[in-house]
VMD Tcl script that draws the C-alpha trace (Angstrom):
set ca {
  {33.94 -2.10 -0.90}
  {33.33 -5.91 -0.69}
  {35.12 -7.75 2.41}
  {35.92 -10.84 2.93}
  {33.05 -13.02 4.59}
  {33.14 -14.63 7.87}
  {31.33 -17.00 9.77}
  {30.65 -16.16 13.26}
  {28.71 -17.37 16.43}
  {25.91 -16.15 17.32}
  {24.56 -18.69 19.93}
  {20.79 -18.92 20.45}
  {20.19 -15.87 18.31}
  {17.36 -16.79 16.33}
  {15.08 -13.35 15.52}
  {16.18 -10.05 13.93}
  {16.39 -8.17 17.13}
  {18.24 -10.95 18.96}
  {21.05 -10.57 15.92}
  {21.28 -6.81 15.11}
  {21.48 -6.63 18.99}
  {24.40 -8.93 19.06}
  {26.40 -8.17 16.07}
  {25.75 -4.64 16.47}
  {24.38 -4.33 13.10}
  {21.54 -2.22 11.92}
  {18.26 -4.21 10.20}
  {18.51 -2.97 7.33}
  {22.02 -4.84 6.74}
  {20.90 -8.38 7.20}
  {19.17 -10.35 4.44}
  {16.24 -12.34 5.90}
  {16.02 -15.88 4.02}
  {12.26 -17.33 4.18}
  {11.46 -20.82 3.29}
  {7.88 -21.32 1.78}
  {6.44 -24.34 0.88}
  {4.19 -23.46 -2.55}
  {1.72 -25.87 -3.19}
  {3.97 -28.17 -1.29}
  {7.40 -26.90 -3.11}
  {9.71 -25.52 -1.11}
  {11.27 -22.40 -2.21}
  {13.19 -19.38 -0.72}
  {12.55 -15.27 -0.27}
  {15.48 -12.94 0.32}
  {14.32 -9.92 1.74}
  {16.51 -6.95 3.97}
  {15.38 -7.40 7.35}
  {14.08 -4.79 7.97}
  {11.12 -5.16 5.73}
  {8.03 -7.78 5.72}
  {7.54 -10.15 2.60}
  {4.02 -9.37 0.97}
  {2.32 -13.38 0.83}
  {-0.08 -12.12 -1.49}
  {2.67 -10.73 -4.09}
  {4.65 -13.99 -3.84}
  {1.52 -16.09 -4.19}
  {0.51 -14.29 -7.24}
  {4.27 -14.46 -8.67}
  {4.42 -18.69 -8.15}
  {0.92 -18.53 -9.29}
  {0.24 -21.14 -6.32}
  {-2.81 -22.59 -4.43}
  {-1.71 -22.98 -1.38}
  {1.11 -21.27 0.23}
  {2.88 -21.41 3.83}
  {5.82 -20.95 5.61}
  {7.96 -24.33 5.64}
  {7.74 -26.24 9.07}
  {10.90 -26.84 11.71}
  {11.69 -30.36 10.20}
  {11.35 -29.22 6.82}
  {14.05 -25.79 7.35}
  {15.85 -28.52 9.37}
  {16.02 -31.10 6.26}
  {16.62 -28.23 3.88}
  {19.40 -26.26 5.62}
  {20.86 -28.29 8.23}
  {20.04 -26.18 10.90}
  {17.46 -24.99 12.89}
  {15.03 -22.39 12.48}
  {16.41 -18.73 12.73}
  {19.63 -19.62 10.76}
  {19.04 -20.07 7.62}
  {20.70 -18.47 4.86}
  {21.28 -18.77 0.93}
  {24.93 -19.70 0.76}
  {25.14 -23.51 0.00}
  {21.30 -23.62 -0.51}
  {21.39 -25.31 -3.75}
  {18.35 -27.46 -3.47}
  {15.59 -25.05 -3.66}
  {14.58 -21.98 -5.79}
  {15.94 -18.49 -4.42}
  {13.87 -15.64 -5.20}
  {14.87 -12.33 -3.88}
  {13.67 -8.82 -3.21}
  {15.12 -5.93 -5.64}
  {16.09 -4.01 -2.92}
  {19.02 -7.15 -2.21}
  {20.61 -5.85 -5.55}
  {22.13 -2.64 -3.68}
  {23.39 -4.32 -0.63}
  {26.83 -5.23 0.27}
  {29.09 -6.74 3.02}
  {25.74 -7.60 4.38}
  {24.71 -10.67 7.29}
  {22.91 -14.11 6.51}
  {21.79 -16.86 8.64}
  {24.83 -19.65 7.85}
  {22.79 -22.86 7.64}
  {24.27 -23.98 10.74}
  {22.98 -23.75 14.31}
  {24.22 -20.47 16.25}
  {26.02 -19.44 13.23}
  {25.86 -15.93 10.91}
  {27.50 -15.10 8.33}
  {28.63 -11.45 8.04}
  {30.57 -9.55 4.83}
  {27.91 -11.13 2.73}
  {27.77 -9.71 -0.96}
  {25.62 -11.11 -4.25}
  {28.63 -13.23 -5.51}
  {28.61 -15.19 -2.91}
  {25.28 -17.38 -3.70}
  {22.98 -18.00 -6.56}
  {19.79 -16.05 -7.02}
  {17.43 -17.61 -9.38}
  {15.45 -14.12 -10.16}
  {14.88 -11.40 -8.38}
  {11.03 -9.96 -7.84}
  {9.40 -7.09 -5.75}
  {7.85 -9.05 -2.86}
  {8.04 -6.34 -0.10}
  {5.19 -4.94 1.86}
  {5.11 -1.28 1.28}
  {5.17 1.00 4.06}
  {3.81 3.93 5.50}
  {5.64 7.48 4.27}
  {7.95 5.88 1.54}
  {8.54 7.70 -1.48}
  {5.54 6.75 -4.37}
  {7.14 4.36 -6.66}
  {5.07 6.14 -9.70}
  {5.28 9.98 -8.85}
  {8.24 10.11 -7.23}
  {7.31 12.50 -5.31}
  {4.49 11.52 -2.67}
  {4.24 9.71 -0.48}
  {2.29 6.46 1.04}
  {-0.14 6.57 3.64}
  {-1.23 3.17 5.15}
  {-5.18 2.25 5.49}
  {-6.71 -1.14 6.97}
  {-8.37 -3.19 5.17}
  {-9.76 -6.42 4.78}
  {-9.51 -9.15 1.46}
  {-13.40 -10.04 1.00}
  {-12.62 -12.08 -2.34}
  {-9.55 -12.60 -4.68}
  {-8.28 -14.09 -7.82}
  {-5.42 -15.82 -8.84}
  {-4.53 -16.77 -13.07}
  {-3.46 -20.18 -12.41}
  {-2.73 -20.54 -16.07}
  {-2.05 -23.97 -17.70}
  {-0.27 -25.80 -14.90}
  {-2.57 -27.76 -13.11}
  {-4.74 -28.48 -16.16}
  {-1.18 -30.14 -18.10}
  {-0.82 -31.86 -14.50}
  {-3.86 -33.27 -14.69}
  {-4.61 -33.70 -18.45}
  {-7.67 -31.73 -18.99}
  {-7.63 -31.00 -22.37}
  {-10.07 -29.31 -25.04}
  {-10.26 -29.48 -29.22}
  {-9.76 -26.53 -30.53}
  {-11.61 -25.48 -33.73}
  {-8.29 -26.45 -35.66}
  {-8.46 -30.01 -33.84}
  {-5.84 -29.19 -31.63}
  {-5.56 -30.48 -28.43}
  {-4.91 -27.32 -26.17}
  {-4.86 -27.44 -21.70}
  {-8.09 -25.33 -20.33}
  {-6.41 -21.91 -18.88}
  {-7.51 -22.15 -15.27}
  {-8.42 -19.19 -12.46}
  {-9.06 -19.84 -9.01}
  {-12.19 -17.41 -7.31}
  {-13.28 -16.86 -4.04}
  {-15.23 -14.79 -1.80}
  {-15.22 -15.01 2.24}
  {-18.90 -14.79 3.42}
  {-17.49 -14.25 6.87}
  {-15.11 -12.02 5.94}
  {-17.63 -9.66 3.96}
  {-19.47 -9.99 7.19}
  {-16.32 -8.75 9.08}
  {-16.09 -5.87 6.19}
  {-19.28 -4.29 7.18}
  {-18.71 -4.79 11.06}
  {-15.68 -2.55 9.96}
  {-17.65 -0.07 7.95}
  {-20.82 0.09 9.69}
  {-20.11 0.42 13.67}
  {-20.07 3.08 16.86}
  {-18.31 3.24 19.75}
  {-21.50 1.21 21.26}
  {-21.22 -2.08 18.51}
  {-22.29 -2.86 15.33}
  {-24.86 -1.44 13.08}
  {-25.95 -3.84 10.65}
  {-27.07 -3.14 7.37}
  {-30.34 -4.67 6.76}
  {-29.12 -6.53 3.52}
  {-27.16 -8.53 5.55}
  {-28.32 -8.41 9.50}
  {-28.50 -11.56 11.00}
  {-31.92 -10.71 12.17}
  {-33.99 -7.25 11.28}
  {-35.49 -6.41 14.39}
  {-35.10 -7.09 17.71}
  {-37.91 -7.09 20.28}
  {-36.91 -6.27 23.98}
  {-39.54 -7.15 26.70}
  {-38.01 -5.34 29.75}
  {-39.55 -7.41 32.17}
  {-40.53 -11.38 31.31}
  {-42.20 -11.42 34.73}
  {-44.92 -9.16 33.36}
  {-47.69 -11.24 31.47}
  {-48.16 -8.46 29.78}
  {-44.88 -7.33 28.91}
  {-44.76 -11.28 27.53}
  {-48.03 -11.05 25.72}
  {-47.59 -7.99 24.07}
  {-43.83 -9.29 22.78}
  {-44.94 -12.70 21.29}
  {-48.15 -10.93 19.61}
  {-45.53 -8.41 17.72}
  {-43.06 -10.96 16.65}
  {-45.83 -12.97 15.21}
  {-47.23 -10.47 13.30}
  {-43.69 -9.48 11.84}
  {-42.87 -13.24 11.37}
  {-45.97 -13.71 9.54}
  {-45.24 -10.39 7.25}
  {-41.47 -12.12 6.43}
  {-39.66 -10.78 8.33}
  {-36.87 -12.34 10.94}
  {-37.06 -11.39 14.37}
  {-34.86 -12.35 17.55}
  {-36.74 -11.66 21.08}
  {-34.92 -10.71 24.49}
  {-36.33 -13.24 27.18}
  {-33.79 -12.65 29.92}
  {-34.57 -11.86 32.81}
  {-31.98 -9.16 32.75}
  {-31.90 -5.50 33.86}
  {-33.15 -3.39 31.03}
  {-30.00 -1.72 30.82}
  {-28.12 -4.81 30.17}
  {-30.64 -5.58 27.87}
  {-30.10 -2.49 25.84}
  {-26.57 -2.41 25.93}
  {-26.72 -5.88 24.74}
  {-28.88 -4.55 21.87}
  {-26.46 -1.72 20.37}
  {-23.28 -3.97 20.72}
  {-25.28 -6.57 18.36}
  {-26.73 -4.21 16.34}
  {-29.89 -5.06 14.60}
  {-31.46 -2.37 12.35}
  {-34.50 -1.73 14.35}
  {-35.65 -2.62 18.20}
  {-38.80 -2.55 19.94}
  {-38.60 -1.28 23.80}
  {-41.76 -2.93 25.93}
  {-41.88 -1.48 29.15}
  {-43.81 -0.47 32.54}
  {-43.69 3.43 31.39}
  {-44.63 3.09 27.92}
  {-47.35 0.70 28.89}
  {-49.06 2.88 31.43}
  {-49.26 5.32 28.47}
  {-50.13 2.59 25.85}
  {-46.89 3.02 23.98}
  {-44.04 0.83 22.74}
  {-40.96 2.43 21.70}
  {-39.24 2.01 18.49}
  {-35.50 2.75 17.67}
  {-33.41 3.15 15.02}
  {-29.66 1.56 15.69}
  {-28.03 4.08 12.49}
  {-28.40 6.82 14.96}
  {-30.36 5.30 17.92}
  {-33.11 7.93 16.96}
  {-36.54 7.08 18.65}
  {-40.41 6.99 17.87}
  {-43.02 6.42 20.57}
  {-45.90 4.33 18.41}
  {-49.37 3.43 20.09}
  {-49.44 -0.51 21.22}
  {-51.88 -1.64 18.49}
  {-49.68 -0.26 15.61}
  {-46.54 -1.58 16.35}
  {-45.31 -4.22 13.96}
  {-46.90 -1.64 11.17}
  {-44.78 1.28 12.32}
  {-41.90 -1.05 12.77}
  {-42.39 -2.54 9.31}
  {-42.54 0.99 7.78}
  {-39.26 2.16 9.87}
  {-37.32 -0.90 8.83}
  {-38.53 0.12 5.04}
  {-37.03 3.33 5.34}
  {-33.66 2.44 6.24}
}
mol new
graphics top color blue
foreach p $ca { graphics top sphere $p radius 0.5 }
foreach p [lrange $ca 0 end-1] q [lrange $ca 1 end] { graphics top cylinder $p $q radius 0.2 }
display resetview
């Protein structure tokens, strides 16, 4: 049953924790009120505080460019009060959007738009909500909202492009108009697309590594092979290096040579972490017995290849991967 609400001090308690420890309430009976600034706009999220607002879902919904959480001065202009206190009683400059989940709550606890200050015995009548939207982050072993019956598992992931329908409103904004076959004017319908090069780069780093580093696929390695000279002292060691990565320049393809003076295990450690697709091993050993050694990173598996054939065999291994 709905209480009477009351304003009480909460002095320097700013976060969730800091407040449920203090009032002795559980998360899931506060309502957190975020202020975002959408394309500049502020506007507020009610959420339970227990849960996280999904930025993505409340980008889509104000079909925004840019989108970011309202600075100190701003919440201070806004609200009166610092950060860590706001609330959505009295808020009656800016939009309140809230979570569905809000709907069921009562005698709940708000930040009072005043430093120090909560507001407990909070229910819906007592502030406006302009409409209410599912903005939540799901979580990990809720119910499925379309079975009803399973339940969610979490995965990582990483957002290599995106879309947004932008609609009308920026091309009314800025008057870009077309004629229409009727001779109407009409605003172009506008989308916004993008794709992260470094982020599909950090997609197959994901995908594609070991417990020793990366492994590059070759569409996309920064170089394809990788030519290790284990000892730059050796004029031979140098010769036979140089003469290899010429040939494989010359045949197209891009090559990045060790010329440390590094141990050879450094050297090879260095070589899985980075993760090119193939390497070429030049060392005393192999020399004596006029072999170079050639290694695939996918499963480090090795081929021993006579000194005059190596930028062929290496050439034909990188072919096959």
């Amino acid at each position: 049953e709905p209480r009477t609400k009351e304003l009480v001090f909460t002095p320097g308690m700013k976060t969730i924790e800091e407040v449920t420890s203090f009032l002795k309430q559980p998360a899931e009976k506060l309502v957190k009120t975020m202020i975002y600034l959408a394309d500049a706009k502020p506007v507020a999220v009610l959420i339970r505080g227990d849960r996280t607002i999904n930025e993505t879902k409340l980008k889509n919904h104000l079909r925004c460019l840019e989108l970011e959480m309202a600075d100190p001065s701003t919440i201070m202009r806004l609200t009166g009060a610092q950060v860590g206190f706001t609330g959505p009683i009295g808020l009656d400059n800016v939009p309140i959007i809230a979570d569905p989940e809000i709907k069921s709550m009562v005698n709940f606890v708000v930040g009072a738009n005043k430093d120090d200050s909560h507001i407990i015995n909070v229910n819906l009548d007592d502030f406006r909500i302009d409409e209410y939207v599912e903005l939540r982050r799901a979580e990990a072993g809720e119910v499925c909202p379309r079975c009803g019956t399973g339940h969610l598992e979490a995965y990582s992931g990483i957002e290599v492009g995106n879309l947004f329908m932008l609609g009308t409103k920026y091309s009314e904004a800025l008057g870009a108009y077309f004629v229409d076959k009727d001779g109407q004017e009409r605003p172009f319908v506008m989308g916004s697309y993008g794709i992260g090069i470094t982020r599909t780069a950090q997609a197959a780093v994901e995908a594609f590594h070991d417990d020793k580093g990366i492994i590059w696929p070759k569409a996309i390695a920064p170089y394809d092979l990788h030519i290790i000279p284990l000892n730059m002292e050796n004029d031979q060691h140098k010769q036979i290096a140089f003469s290899v990565m010429e040939k494989l320049e010359n045949a197209g393809y891009s090559v990045i040579l060790d010329d440390r003076n590094e141990r050879p295990g450094v050297k090879f450690n260095d070589a899985d972490l980075i993760g090119m697709p193939v390497r070429i091993a030049i060392g005393d050993k192999g020399l004596k017995e006029g072999i170079v050694e050639i290694v695939r990173r996918k499963d480090l598996s090795v081929e021993k290849v006579p000194i005059d054939n190596t930028a062929e065999k290496a050439i034909e291994i990188f072919k096959e991967l």
